[in-house]
C-alpha positions in Angstrom: 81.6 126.9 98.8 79.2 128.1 95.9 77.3 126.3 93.7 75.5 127.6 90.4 72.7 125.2 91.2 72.5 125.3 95.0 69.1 127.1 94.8 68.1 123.7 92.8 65.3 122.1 95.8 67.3 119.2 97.4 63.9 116.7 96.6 64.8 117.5 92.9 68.4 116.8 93.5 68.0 113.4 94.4 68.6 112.2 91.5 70.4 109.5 92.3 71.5 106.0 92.7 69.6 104.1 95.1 72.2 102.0 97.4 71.6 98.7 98.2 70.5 98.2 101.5 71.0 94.9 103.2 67.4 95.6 105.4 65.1 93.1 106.4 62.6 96.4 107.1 61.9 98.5 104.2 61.4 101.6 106.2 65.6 101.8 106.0 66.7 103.4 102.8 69.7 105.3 101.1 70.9 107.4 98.5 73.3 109.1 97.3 74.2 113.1 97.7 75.8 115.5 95.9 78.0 118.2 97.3 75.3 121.1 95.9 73.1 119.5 97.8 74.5 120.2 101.2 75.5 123.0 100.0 71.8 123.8 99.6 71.2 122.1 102.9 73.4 124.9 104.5 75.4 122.2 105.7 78.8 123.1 106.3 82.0 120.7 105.8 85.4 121.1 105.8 88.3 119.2 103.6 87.1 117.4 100.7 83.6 115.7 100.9 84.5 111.9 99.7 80.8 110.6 99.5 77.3 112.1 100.9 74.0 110.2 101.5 70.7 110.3 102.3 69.0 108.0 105.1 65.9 107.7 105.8 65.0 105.7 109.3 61.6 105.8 111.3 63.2 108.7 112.9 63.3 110.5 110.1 66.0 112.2 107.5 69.6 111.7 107.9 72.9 113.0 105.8 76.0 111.2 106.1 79.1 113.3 104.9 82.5 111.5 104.4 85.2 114.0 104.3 89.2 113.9 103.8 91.0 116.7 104.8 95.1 117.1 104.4 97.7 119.6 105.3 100.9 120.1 107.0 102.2 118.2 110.2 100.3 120.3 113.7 103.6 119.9 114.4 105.0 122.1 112.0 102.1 124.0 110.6 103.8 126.3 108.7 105.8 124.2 106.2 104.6 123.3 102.8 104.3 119.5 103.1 101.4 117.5 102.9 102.2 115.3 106.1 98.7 115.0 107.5 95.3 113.7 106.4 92.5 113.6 108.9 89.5 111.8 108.1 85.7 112.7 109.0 82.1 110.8 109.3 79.5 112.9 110.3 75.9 111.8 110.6 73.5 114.4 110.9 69.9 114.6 111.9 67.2 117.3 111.2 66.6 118.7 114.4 64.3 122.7 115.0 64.5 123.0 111.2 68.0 122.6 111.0 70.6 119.5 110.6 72.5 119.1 113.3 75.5 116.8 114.1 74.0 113.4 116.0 77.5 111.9 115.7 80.8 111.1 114.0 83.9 109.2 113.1 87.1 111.2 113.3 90.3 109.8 112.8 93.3 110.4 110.5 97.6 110.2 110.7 100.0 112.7 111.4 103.4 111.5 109.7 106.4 114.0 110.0 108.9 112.9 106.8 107.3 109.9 106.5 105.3 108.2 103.9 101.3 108.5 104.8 97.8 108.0 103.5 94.3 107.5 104.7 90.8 107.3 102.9 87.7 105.6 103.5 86.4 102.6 101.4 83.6 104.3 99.6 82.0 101.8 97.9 81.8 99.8 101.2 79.7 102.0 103.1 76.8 100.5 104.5 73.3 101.2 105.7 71.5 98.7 107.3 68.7 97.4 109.7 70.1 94.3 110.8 67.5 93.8 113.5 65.1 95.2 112.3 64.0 97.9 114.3 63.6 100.7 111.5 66.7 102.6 112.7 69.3 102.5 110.4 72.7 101.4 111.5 75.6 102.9 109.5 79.0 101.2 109.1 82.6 103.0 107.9 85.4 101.1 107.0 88.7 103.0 106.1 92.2 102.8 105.8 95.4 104.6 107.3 99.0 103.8 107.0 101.8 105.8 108.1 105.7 104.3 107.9 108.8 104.6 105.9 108.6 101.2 104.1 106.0 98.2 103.2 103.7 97.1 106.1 99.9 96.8 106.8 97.5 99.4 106.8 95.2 100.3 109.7 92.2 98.7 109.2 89.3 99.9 110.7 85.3 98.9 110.3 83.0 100.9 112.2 79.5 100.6 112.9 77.3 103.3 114.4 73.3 103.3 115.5 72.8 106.2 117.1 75.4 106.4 120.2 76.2 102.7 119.7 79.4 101.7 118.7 81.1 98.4 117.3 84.0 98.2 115.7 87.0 95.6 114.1 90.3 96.6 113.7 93.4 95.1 112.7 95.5 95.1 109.6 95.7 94.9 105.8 97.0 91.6 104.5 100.3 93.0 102.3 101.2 90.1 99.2 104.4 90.6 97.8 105.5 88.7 94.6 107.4 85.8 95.6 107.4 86.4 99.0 105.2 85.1 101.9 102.1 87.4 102.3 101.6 88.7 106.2 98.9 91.2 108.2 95.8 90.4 107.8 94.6 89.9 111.5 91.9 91.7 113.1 90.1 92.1 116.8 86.9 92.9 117.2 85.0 95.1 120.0 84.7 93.1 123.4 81.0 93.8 123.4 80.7 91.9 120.0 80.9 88.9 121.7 77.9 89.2 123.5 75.2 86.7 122.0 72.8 89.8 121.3 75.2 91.2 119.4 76.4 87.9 117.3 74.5 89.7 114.1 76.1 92.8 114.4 79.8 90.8 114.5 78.5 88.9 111.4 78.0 91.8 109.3 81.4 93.8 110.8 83.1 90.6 109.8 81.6 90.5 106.2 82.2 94.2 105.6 86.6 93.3 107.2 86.7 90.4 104.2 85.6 92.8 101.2 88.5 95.3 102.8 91.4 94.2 104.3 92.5 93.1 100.9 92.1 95.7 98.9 94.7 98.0 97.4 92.3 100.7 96.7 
């Protein structure tokens, strides 16, 4: 995709917002990123880039892309509908002069005839060094719902350091006026309840309550 200003350096077009970052060492920060800019980054993405940003750890620079991408069923791939919508986190590190992929998140629904959506919670997108070891750890949460009437979403929170994984995942809570609310239940990761990993649970869990909620 071409840019007018993708020749634009990509130090000068971080002008942006810095994020807050719950870090008890400075050394972990974040900002936002704008589509020219990994344009300009030769970084390629497919679908629709949701958010980008910029992470700097003691192992250097790091671009996060979010990205939604939607089409027809792969089970009928030649029809017109909309009936899929995959979902994408890459992280990416800078590696012989060029960013390479160090992980992602990939996930998304596949609804033949049936009512669908999926998208990330943008503004809940962590970065954080929870224990304070200067590399950042990166949390996703995002929704996905796929049915024919009302019922929870997917719920999923996801937290990433490098090839570490934690995750809660459970359901929306769904109130309907004048009716009993239901959903809302979650499990979390097995290895979350080790006791090394107690702080890691805390934050998943605080990042589920500002989600599982929302109708957004």
């Amino acid at each position: 995709m071409s840019s007018p200003d993708r020749h634009i350096p990509f130090a000068f077009m971080l002008a942006c917002t810095t994020l807050s970052v719950l870090a008890a060492d400075a050394k972990v920060t974040s900002s936002s990123v704008r589509r020219a800019d990994l344009d300009g980054e030769r970084i390629a993405v497919a679908g629709n880039v949701i958010s980008a940003m910029n992470v700097d750890d003691k192992n250097g620079r790091h671009i996060l892309v979010l990205t939604s991408l939607s089409g027809p069923s792969r089970d009928e791939p030649g029809n017109n509908r909309t009936e899929r919508t995959d979902l994408r986190a890459t992280f990416y590190s800078k590696g012989n002069g060029k960013w390479v992929e160090e992980w992602h998140i990939k996930d998304g629904v596949d609804c033949p005839m049936l009512d669908h959506h999926a998208a990330f919670f943008g503004r809940h997108v962590t970065v954080t060094d929870i224990n304070s070891d200067g590399i950042a750890e990166v949390t996703v949460p995002y929704k996905m719902f796929c049915g024919g009437g009302v019922d929870s979403d997917i719920i999923k929170v996801i937290m990433r350091q490098g090839q570490d994984k934690y995750a809660i995942r459970g359901e929306s809570l769904v109130r309907l006026r004048g009716q009993e609310s239901f959903g809302g239940s979650y499990k979390a990761d097995s290895s979350l309840t080790l006791p090394r990993n107690a702080v890691y649970k805390q934050h998943l869990l605080k990042v589920w309550k500002q989600v599982y909620a929302l109708n957004d």
